[in-house]
N, C-alpha and C positions, 0 to 999 in steps of 0.2 A: 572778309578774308575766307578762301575757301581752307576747310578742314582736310586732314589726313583722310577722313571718312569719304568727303566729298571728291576727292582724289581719286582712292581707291575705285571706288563705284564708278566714276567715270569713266576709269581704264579698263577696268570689268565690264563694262557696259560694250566698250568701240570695243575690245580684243574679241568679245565673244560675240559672234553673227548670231548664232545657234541662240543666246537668248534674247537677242531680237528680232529676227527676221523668223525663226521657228518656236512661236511660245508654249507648241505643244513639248518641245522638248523641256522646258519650265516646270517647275512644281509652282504653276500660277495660280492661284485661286480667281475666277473670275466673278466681278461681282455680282448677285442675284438676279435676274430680270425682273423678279417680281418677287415679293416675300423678306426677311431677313434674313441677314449673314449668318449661317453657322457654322460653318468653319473656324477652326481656331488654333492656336498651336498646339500640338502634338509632336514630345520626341520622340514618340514612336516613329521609326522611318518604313515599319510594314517586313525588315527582312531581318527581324532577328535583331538589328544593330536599334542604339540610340541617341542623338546628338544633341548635347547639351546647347543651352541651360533644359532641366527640367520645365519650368515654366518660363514663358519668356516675358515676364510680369513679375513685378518686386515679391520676393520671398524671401526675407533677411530672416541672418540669425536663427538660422532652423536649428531643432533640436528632434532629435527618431528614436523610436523603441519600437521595438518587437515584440509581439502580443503571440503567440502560436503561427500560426501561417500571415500574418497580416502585418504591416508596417504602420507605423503612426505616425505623422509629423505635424510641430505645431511650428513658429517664427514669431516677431514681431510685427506688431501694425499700430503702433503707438497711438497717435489723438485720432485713428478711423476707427468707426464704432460701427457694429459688433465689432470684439477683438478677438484673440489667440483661435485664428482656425485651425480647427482638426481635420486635416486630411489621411485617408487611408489608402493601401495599396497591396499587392501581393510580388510585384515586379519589382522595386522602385521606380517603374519608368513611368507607370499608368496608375493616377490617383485618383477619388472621388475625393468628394466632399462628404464629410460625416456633423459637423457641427461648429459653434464658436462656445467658445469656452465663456465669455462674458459678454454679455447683451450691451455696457456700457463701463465705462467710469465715469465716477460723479462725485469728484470730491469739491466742490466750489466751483467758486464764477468762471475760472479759467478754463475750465470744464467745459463750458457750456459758450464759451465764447462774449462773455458779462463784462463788463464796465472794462471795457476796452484790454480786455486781458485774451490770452491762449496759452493751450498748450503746444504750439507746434514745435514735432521734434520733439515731444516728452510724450509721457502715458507709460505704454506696456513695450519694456523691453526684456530682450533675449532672455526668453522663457527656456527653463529644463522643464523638459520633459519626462518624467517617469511612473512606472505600471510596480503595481506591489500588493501582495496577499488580494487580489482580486480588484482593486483598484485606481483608476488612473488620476496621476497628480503632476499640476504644470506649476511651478513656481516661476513667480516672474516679480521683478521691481517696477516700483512705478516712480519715478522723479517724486521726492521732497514727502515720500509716504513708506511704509513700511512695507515688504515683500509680501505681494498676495499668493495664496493659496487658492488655488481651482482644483476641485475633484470631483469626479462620477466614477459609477461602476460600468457603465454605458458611454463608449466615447461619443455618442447620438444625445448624451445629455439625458438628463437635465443635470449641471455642473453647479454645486454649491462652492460657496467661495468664502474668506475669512483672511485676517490680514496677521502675519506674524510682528514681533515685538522691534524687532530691526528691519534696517535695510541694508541688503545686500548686494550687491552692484554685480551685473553678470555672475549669477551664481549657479553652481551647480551640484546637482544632490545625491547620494548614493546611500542605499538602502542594502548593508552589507550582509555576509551570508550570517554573521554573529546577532542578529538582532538591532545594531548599533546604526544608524545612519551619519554621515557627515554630508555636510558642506564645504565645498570651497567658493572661493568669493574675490573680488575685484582686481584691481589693476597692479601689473608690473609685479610687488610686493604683494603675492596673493596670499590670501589667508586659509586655512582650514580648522573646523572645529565640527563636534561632535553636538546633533541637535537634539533638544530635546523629547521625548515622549510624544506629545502633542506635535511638535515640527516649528512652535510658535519660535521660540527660541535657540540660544546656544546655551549647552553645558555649561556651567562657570568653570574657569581652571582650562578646558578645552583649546580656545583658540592660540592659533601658532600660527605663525609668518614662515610660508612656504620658502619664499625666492625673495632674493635682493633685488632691487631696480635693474642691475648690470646683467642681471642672470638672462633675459629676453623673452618671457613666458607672457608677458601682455597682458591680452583678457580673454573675455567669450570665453571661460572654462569650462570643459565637457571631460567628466569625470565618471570614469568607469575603471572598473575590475575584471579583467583577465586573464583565465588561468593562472588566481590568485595572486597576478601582480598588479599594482595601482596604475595608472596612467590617467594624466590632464593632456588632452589639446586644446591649444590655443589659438588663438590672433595674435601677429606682433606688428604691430606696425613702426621698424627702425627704419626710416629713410624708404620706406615701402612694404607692403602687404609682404608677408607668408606665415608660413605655420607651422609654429615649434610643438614638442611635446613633451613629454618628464614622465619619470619611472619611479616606482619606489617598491617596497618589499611591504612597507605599514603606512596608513596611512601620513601619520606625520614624518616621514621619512626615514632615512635621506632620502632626497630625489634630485634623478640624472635626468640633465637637461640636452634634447637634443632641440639645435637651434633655428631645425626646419626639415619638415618632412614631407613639405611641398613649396614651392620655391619659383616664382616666375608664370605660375601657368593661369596665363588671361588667353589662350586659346587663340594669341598674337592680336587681342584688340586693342588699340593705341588710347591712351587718356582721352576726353574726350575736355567739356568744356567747362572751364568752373569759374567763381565770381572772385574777382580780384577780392572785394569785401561784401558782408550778406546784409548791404544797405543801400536805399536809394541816396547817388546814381549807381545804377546797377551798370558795371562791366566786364566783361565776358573776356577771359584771359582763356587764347585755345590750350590743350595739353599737351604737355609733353612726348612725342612720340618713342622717343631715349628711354622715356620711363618703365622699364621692363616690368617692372612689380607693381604698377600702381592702377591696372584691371584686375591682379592675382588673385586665388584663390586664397581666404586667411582667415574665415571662422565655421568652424560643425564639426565633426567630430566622424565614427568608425562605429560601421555595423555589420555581426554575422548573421546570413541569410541560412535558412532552414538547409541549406544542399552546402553550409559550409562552407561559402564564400565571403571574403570579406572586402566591404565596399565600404570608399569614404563621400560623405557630403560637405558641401561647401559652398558658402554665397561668395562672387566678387561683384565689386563695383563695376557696372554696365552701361556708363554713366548714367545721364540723362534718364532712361528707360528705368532705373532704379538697381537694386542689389540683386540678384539675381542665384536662382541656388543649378548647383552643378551634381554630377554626381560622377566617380572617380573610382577605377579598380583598385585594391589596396594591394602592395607587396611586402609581408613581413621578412625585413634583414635584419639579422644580428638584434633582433627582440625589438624591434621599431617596426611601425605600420605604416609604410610610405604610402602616400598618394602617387599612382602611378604602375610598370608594369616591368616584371626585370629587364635590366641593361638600359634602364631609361628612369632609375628611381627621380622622384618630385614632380616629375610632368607626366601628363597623363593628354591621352585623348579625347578630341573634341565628341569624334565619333567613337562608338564602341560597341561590342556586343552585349548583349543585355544580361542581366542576371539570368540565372537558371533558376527553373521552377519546375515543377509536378506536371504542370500543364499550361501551353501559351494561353498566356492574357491577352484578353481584347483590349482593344485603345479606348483607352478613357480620359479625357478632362476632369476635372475638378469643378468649373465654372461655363456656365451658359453667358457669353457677353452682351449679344443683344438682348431687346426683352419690348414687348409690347403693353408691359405692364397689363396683361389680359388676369393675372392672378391675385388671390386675397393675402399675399406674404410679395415682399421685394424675394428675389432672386438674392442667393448668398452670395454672389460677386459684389453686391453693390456695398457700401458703407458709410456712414455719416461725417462727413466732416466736425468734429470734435460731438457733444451729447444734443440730439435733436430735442425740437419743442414738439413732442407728437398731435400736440391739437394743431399746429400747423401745417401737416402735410397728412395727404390721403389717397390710397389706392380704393376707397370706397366712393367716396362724394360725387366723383364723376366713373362710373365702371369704364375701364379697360384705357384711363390716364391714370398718369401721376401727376399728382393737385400737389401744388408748391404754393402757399401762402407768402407773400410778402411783408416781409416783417425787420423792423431799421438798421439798416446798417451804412458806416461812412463808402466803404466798399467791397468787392468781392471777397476780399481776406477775413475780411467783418462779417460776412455774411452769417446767420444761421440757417442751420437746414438744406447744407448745400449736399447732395447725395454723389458719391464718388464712387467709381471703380478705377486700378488700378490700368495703365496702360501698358499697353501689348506692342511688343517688337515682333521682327523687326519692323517693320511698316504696319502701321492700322488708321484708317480714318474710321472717327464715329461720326453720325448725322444723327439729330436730335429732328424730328417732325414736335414742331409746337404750336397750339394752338392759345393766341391772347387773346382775345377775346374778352377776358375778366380780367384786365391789365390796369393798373389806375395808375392817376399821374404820378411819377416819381420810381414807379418801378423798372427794375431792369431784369427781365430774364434770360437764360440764355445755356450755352454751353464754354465751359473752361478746360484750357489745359490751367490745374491746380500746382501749381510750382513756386518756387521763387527764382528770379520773378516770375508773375503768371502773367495769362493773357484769357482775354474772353469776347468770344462774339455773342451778341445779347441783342434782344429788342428793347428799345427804351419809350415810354408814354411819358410826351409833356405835354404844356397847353398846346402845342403845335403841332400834335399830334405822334405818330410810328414813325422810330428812326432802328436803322442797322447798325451797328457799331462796333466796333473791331479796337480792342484796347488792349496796349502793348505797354506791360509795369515797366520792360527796363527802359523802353525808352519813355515812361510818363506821358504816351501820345495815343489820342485816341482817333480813329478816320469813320465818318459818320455818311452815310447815306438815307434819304427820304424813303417809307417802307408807304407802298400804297398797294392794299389788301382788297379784296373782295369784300363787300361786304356782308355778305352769306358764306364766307370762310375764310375767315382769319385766321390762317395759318403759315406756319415760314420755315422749312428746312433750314440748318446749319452744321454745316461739318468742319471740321477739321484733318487734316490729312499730316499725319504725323510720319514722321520719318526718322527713326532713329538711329541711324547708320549714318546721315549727314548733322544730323540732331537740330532739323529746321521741320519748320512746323506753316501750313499754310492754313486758310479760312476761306470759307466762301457759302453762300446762300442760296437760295432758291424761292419762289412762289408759287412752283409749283409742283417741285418736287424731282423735274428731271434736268430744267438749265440750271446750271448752278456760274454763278457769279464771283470773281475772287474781289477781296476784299481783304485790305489793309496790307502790309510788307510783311516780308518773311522773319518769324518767329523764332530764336534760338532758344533752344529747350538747352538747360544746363543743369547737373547735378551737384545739389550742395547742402550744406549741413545745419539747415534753420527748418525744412519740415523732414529735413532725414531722410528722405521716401524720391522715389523718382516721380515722374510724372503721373498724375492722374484726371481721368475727364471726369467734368462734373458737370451738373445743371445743379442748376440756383434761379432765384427770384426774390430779390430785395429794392428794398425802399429807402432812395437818397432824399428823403422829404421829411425824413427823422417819425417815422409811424407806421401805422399798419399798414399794407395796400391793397391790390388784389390779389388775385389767381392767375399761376401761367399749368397749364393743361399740357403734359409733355404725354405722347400719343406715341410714340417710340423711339428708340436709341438700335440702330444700326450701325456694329461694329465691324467692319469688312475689313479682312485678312488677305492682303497679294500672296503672303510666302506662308502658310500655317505650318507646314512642314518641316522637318529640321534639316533637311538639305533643301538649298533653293532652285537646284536643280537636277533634272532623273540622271542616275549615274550612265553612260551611254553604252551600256553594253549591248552588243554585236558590232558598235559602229564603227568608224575609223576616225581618230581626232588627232589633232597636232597641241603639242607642251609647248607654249611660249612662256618667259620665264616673266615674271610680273617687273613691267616698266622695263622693260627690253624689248627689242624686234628678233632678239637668238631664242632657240630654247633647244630641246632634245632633239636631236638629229641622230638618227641609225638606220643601218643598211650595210653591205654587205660582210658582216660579221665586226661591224665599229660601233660603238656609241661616241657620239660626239658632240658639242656646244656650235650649232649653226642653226643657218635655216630651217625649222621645226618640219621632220618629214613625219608621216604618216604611221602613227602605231593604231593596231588593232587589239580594241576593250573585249578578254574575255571573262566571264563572272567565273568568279574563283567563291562564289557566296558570303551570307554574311558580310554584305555590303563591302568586298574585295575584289581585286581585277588581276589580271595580268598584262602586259601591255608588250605586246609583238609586232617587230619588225620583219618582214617579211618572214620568214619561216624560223628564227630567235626572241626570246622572249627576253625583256631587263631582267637582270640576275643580279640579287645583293650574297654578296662573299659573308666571312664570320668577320671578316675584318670591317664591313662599311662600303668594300668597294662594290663599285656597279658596274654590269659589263653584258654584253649581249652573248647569250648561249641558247647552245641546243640542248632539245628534249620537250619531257612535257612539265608543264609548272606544277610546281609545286608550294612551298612554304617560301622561298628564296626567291620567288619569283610574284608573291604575291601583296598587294601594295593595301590597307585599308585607303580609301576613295574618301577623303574628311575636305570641306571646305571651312574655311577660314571664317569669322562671323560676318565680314565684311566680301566675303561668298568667293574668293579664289581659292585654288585650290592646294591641296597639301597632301602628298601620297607619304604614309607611314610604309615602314618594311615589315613586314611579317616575320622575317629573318630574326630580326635585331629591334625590333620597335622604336627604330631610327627614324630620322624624315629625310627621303629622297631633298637632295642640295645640288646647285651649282651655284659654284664659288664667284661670286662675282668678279673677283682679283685673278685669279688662276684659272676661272675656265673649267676646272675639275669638276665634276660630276660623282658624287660617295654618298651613301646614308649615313651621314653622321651626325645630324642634327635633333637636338630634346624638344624642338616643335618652333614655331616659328617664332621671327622678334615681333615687338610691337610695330616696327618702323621699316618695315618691308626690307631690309638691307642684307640679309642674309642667304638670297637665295634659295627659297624652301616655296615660295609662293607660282602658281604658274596658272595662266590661263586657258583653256583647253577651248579648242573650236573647232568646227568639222569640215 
């Protein structure tokens, strides 16, 4: 059944010529001739502006503080080990990598993936973040264990750790101007109390029950003080994502609850595909596109930038691709911090201008994705599937592979030792060059989308010798082909070609590195709540023979990126393009002093900067009123005539008003033409979407 996604894209695809038939006009990444991919995504769009996500790769559950000029941010990464990365920045928009806060957890078998036990979808969740008398401290819960503490004075580590007396479920901690710290802590009915000295514990007498179940304050609470007034923001999740917040004057209150101060904003991406139930047989229930709240923005919290702005962050569910963090201009009204920007409070742009700084920041990643494994450390992107056996694997034993020992497992789920990195939208295929060569019977190595369900292309040695294999969990079916190698190189590319906009996933191989062969049916990547995590690639190498085996020698991971940019394609300014409205043959028609819903005539893009246009018809330019309305006038543009250029995740397009921080609309039903829209639906039905082609 084709998806809302696979819709879209295809009507985006036939409407626009310009990005087929002309790919220079494309923010296409083309892939390497020779060498590996580096390219990778970047919100940086090059003019000032940024368009979310931050990373387009899972970063849930963030939490930021501000240290003097530099921002910190740490998230969840539950059974992937290393865990709590610290990333740093001066923008928010361009991060590096400074550290992980803990090399592993290791409390029992589950840990380690032992007597048929995991932890998937448990470990290290939604860590606070906070910086105090010179030092940084992450609290964070770990399932069925008491709240770890991690601290350095150096977010570069080295991070000592210790475990407090409880456990505190989404907790967050404030280190008040009186000496005194509190926590607040878990769901619906949240609690607060006052910790003690050490941090291990709570005061006795302290604790107090903030909100009743009815009251809407949820979880993921981020708790800060504000010119001396208290505020919690939340997660609620009633019948769909947003995010409430509460006030108080003391910390035990009272506190006023408002019931959302962001509300709807998934930046119009539709549900995507989730598991009727998280058990074999797996089936794949599409989502809801009605569902307005259920990609929204609904857990992080508000921060002020040195120049005195205040910006919100926030992960939403992305599906398949994982949770995803955003980043949001803040409006304070009447002593609430919306997400968002006036005359449009709770929705906010996809695109936007960047914070202000002292001085433009260059573009920076946080992570290197490919990797030739040419270094005496992994590269910080990658991470362990639940606690490694380190005598089993080596970046020394063969230089410039990764040596993956074979060691028993029933199957890829089972596996130990399987090394992951998270995957990257919107589109990425990785290719694994592997060399078996040290392969014994029984083993299987290979590359995985790591999911539930998952799937993996793998070489397998039996007495029969090298087979290809392409293994698909939800439908329990594996499709096998004969692998006949050179005998002086034994080597076999495999990639996978992920696509997260249709949320299908393909496979295919090679022997020699440039045909590549597809192999096995098309893959549905789906997001759901048994590893918590969206998708990630892995290489593995285990043994269905119940023992030890051999060695598979992975020689590199080439992660190529079509769209790294945050628009997928260059805004066309000097050109002339026609507005077709999405899934219509009408769109904007003007000329001789009319705007109107017909035949889509000819406007001319001119840069009004800061990734903004103006758009004229003959010698008139569109004009947004104070009221919403649109209309073609004379003169020269100005603020009323100029439109933010944002595409949609699924890449149609959406002109905001500068006016009004509305979104240009025609009414499906009436034909009207007004900026009077808070951004687009999930379900294309509102007239805000439009194809533009030249």
């Amino acid at each position: 059944m084709p998806t809302l996604f696979s819709l879209r894209l295809a009507a985006t695809l036939a409407l626009s010529s310009t990005l087929i038939v002309a790919p220079a006009m494309a923010q296409l990444q083309a892939r390497p001739a020779t060498g590996l991919s580096t390219a990778t995504w970047t919100p940086d769009n090059g003019n000032g502006t940024f368009t979310n996500p931050l990373f387009y790769d899972e970063f849930s559950d963030p939490d930021m503080i501000r240290v003097g000029e530099y921002f910190y941010l740490t998230g969840t990464t539950m059974h992937a080990m290393p865990g709590l990365p610290v990333l740093r920045s001066k923008d928010l928009v361009n991060w590096e990598f400074m550290s992980y806060a803990t090399p592993k957890l290791d409390f029992g078998p589950a840990y380690r993936l032992e007597d048929g036990k995991g932890i998937y979808g448990r470990g290290i969740w939604a860590p606070s973040f906070r910086f105090h008398d010179g030092t940084f401290y992450i609290f964070s819960n770990v399932n069925g264990r008491g709240t770890q503490i991690y601290t350095a004075t150096d977010p570069k580590g080295p991070w000592t750790h210790r475990e407090m007396k409880r456990s505190l479920h989404d907790l967050s901690v404030l280190f008040d101007d009186d000496g005194k710290v509190y926590v607040v802590w878990d769901h619906q009915e949240m609690k607060m109390a006052q910790l003690t000295a050490d941090l291990t514990d709570l005061v006795p007498g302290t604790q107090k029950v903030l909100f009743g179940k009815d009251q809407g304050m949820g979880e993921g609470a981020h708790l800060l003080k504000i010119d001396g007034k208290y505020y919690i923001l939340s997660a609620n999740y009633a019948g769909g994502f947003r995010m409430p917040a509460a006030r108080a004057d003391h910390p035990f209150g009272p506190w006023e609850v408002n019931h959302s101060i962001s509300t709807n904003e998934g930046f119009g991406l539709a549900q995507g595909n989730r598991l009727k139930k998280n058990e074999a047989p797996f089936e794949a229930v599409p989502g809801d596109p009605k569902r307005h709240d259920a990609t929204a923005i609904h857990q992080g919290g508000i921060i002020l930038t040195p120049a005195g702005e205040w910006w919100g962050y926030s992960m939403m569910d992305y599906n398949s691709v994982g949770r995803l963090l955003s980043l949001s201009p803040v409006t304070w009204q009447d002593g609430w911090p919306y997400f968002g920007l006036p005359g449009n409070l709770g929705r906010n742009p996809r695109t936007w201008v960047k914070p202000k700084t002292d001085a433009p920041q260059p573009v920076a990643v946080p992570f290197q994705r490919s990797d030739d494994f040419s270094g005496t450390a992994l590269k910080p992107v990658w991470q362990w599937n639940h606690v490694p056996v380190d005598g089993k694997w080596s970046l020394a034993e063969r230089p410039g592979y990764l040596r993956l020992h074979a060691l028993p497992a029933k199957s890829f789920w089972e596996a130990k030792n399987s090394l992951t990195q998270r995957a990257i939208g919107p589109k990425s295929s990785p290719t694994v060059a592997l060399d078996v060569a040290g392969l014994k019977e029984g083993d299987v190595a290979g590359l995985a989308l790591l999911n539930l369900p998952y799937a993996t292309l793998g070489v397998e040695k039996t007495a029969a010798g090298l087979s290809i294999a392409m293994f698909d969990q939800a439908r329990n079916a594996t499709q096998r082909v004969p692998l006949k190698l050179d005998a002086k190189a034994a080597r076999v590319w495999l990639r996978a070609d992920a696509d997260f906009l249709t949320e299908k996933a393909r496979f295919s191989y090679s022997v020699d590195g440039r045909k590549f062969v597809p192999l096995g049916d098309e893959f549905t990547m789906i997001f759901q709540l048994v590893t918590f995590q969206g998708v990630r690639y892995a290489l593995f190498n285990y043994n269905t023979a119940g023992m030890e085996g051999g060695v598979a020698d992975f020689d590199s991971i080439d992660v190529y990126q079509p769209y790294p940019r945050g628009l997928m394609r260059a805004i066309p300014v000097g050109k002339t393009i026609r507005l077709t409205s999405f899934g219509a043959k009408t769109g904007l028609q003007g000329g001789g002093g009319r705007l109107s819903v017909g035949a889509p005539s000819a406007f001319a893009v001119q840069d009004m900067q800061l990734g903004r246009v103006a758009l004229r018809a003959g010698k008139q330019y569109l004009t947004v009123g104070s009221d919403g309305a649109v209309s073609l006038a004379d003169g020269a543009p100005g603020a009323a005539q100029s439109f933010q250029w944002i595409e949609t995740p699924t890449g149609e397009l959406v002109l905001m008003s500068i006016a009004n921080n509305r979104f240009l609309r025609v009414d499906p039903a009436s034909r009207s033409i007004a900026a009077d829209s808070p951004g687009p639906l999930t379900e294309s039905a509102d007239g805000t979407r439009f194809i533009w082609a030249r």
